[in-house]
C-alpha positions in Angstrom: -8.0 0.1 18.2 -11.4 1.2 16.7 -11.2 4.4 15.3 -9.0 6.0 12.9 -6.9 8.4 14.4 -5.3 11.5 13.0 -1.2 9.8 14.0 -2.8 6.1 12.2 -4.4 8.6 9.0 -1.1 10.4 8.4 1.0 7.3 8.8 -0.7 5.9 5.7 -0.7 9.3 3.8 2.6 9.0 4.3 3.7 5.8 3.2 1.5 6.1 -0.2 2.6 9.4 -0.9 6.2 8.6 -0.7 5.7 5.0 -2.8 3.7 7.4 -5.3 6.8 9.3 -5.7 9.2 6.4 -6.1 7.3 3.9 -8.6 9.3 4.7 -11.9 7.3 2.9 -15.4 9.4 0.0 -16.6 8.5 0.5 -20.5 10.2 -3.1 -21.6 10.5 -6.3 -19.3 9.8 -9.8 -19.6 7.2 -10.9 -17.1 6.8 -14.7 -16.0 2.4 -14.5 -15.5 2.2 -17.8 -13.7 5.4 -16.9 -10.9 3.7 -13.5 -10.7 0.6 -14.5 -10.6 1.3 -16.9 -7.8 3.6 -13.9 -5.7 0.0 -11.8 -6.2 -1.9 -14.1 -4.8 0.7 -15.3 -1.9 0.8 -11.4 -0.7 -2.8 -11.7 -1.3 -3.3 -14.7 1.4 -0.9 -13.0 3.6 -2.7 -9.8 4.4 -6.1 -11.7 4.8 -4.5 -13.7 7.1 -2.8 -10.7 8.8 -6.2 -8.9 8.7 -7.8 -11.8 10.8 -5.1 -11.7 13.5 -5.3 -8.3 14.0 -9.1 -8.5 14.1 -8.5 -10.9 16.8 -6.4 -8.4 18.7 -9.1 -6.2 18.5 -7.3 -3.7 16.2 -10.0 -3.3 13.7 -8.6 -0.3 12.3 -4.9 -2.3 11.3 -7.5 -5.3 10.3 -9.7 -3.0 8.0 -6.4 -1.9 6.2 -4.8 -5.4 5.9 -7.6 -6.3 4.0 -7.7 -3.5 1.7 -4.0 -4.2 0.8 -5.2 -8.2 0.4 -7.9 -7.4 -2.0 -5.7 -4.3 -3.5 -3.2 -7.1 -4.6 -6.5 -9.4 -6.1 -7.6 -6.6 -7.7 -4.6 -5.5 -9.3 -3.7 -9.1 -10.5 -6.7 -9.0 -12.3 -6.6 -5.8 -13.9 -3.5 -6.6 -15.0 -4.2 -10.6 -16.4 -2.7 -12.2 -13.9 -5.9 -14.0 -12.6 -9.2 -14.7 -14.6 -12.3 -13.4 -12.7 -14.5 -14.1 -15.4 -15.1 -10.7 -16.0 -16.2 -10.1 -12.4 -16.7 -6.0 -12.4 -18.3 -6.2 -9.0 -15.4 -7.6 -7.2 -12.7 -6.4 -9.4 -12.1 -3.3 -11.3 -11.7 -5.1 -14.5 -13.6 -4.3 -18.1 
């Protein structure tokens, strides 16, 4: 697939509008950084890697989005302080 069609569009609509409406604030916790640092950067490696097979396939479009979830868990890692990018505000949206 190379195009985006209306059916693929929707589809993700879909899904981020209904996690939108889930995701409840947790006001106290206690966060391990390293574990979740290292669970960040495994889902990380695992849509990158998705993103190539599907590439392969020839399904640019599920490859396009793949990688926007890989570098969407990156970037949230390091807005967060999970990861150090060294203040990277090209790649990341941090400072």
């Amino acid at each position: 697939m190379k195009e985006i069609t209306d059916e693929k569009l929707n589809k993700y609509f879909d899904i981020t509008s209904r996690a939108l409406t889930k995701v409840k604030i947790v006001k106290k916790g206690t966060v391990d950084f390293e574990s979740a640092a290292k669970d960040f950067l495994d889902m990380a490696n695992r849509y990158f890697s998705d993103a190539k097979h599907f590439r392969e396939k020839g399904d640019i479009v599920t490859a396009f989005a793949a990688l926007n979830y890989a570098h969407g868990w990156l970037d949230a890692g390091a807005r967060i302080g999970l990861f150090d990018v060294d203040h990277d505000s090209e790649l990341f949206t941090v400072d």
